[in-house]
C-alpha positions as CSV (number, residue, x, y, z in Angstrom):
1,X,159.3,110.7,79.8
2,X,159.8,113.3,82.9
3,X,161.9,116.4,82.2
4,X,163.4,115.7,85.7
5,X,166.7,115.4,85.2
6,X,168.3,112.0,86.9
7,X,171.6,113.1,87.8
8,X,173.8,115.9,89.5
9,X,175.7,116.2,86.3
10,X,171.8,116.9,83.9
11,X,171.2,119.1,86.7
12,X,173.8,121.3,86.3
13,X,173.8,121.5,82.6
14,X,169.7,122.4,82.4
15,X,170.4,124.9,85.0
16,X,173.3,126.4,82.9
17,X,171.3,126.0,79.7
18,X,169.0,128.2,81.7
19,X,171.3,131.0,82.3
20,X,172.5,130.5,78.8
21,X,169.0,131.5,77.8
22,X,168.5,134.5,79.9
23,X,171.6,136.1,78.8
24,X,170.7,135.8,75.2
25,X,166.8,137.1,76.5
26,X,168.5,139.9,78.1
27,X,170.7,140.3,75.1
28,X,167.2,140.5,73.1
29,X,165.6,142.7,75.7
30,X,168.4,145.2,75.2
31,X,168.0,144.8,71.3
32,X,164.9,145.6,71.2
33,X,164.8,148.4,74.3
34,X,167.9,150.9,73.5
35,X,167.3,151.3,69.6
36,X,163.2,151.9,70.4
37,X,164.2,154.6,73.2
38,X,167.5,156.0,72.2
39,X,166.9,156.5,68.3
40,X,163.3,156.4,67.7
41,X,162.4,158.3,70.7
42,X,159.8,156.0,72.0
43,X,158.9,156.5,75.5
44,X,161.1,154.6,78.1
45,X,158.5,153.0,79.7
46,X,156.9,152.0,75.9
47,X,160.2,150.6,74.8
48,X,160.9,148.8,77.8
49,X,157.6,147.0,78.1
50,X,158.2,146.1,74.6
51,X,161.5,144.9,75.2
52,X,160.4,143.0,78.1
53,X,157.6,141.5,75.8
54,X,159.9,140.4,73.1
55,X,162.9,139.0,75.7
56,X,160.2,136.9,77.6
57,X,159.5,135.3,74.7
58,X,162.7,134.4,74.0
59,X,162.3,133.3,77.3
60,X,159.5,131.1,76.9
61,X,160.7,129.4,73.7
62,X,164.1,128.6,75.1
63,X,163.0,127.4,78.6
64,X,160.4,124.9,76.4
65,X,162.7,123.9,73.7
66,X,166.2,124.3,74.9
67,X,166.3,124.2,78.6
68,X,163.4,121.6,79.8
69,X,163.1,120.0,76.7
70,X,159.3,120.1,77.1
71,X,157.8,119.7,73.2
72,X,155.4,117.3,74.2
73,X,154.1,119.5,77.1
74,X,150.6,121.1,76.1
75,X,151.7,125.0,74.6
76,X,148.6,126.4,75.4
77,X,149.2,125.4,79.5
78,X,153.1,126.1,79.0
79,X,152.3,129.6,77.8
80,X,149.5,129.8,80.6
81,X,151.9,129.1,83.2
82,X,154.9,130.5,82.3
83,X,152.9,134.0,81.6
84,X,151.6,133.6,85.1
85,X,154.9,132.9,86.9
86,X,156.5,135.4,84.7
87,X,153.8,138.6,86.3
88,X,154.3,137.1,90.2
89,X,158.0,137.3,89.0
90,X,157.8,140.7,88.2
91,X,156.3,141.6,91.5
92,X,158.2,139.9,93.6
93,X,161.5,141.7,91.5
94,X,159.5,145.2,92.3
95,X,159.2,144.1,96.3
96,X,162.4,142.6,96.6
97,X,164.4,145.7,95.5
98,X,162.2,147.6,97.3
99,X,162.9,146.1,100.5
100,X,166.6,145.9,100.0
101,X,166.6,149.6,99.0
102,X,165.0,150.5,102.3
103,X,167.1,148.2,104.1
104,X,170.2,148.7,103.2
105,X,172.5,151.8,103.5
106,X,172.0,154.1,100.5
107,X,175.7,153.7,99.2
108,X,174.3,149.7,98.5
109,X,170.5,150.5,97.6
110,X,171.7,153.0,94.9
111,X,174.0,150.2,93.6
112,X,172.6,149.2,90.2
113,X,174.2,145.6,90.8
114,X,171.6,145.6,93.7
115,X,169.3,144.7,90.7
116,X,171.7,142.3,89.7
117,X,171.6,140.7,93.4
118,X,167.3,140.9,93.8
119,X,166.9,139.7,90.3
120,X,169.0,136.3,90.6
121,X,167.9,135.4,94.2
122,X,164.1,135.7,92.1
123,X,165.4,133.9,89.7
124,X,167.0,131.1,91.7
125,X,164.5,131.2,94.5
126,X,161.0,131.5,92.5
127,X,161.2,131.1,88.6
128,X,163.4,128.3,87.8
129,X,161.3,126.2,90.3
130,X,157.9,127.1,89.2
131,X,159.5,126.4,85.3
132,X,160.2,122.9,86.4
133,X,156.3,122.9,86.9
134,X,155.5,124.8,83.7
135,X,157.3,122.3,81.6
136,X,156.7,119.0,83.5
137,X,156.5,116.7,81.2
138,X,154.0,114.0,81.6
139,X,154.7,110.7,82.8
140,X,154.8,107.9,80.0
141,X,152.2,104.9,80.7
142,X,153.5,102.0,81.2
143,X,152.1,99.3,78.8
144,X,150.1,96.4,81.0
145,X,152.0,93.4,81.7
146,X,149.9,91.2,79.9
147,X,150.3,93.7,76.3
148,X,153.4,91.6,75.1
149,X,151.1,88.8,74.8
150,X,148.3,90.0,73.3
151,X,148.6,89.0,69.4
C-alpha cells in the first residue's frame, strides 16, 4: 500500500487535511505559548520554544495518522525525518523572511502577514513534499504467481 494518493480529488483532500492539521498545531502552539509568557511570566523565547515543541508534535502525530495515513511506516524513521525536515524548515522560514525583509520596501517587510506569506510558500514549497517522503509508505509485495497453487 503507497500513501500516494491516485487521484486529483485524494489529492486535494490530504492536502486540506494537512492544513486542517496545522491550524489546530498552531492553535496548540498558541495554547501552550501565550498562557506560559503572558501569565506565568516565562521568558518569550522559553515559552515559544516550548510551544513550538508541543505544536510540532501535534504536527507529527497528525501528518502520520491523519494526513498520510502512514501507521505502518517505521516511527522511529518517521520521527527521524520529520524532526530533520522540521529544523531545515525552520531555517529556511528564518532566511526567507530575511530576504523578503531586505527586499522589500519597509511598509511590506514590517507587515506581520509577511510571515504569513514566507511561512506558506515554506510550507508549500519544502515541507509538505519532504512529508510525502517521511511517511512513504512501503510498497506491498506482490505474492509470486505460482503462490495460488501452492497447497
Amino acid at each position: 500500500m503507497t500513501s500516494e494518493p491516485s487521484s486529483t480529488g485524494q489529492r486535494i483532500r490530504r492536502f486540506l487535511r494537512n492544513v486542517l492539521t496545522g491550524g489546530i498545531a498552531t492553535g496548540v502552539y498558541f495554547a501552550v505559548y501565550l498562557p506560559l509568557f503572558h501569565w506565568i511570566g516565562w521568558a518569550q523565547t522559553v515559552a515559544d520554544n516550548v510551544g513550538l515543541v508541543v505544536g510540532a508534535g501535534v504536527q507529527f502525530i497528525g501528518a502520520r495518522y491523519f494526513v498520510f495515513r502512514a501507521r505502518q511506516g517505521k516511527l522511529h524513521r518517521q520521527l527521524g525525518g520529520f524532526v530533520l525536515a522540521e529544523v531545515a524548515t525552520l531555517g529556511m522560514n528564518i532566511l526567507l523572511l530575511w530576504l523578503a525583509r531586505k527586499l522589500l520596501p519597509s511598509a511590506v517587510g514590517e507587515s506581520d502577514l509577511l510571515v504569513l506569506v514566507t511561512s506558506f510558500v515554506v510550507f508549500a514549497g519544502f515541507s509538505y513534499p519532504v512529508w510525502h517522503l517521511v511517511f512513504r509508505q512501503p510498497k506491498a509485495k506482490a505474492a509470486p504467481e505460482d503462490a495460488a497453487f501452492d497447497d
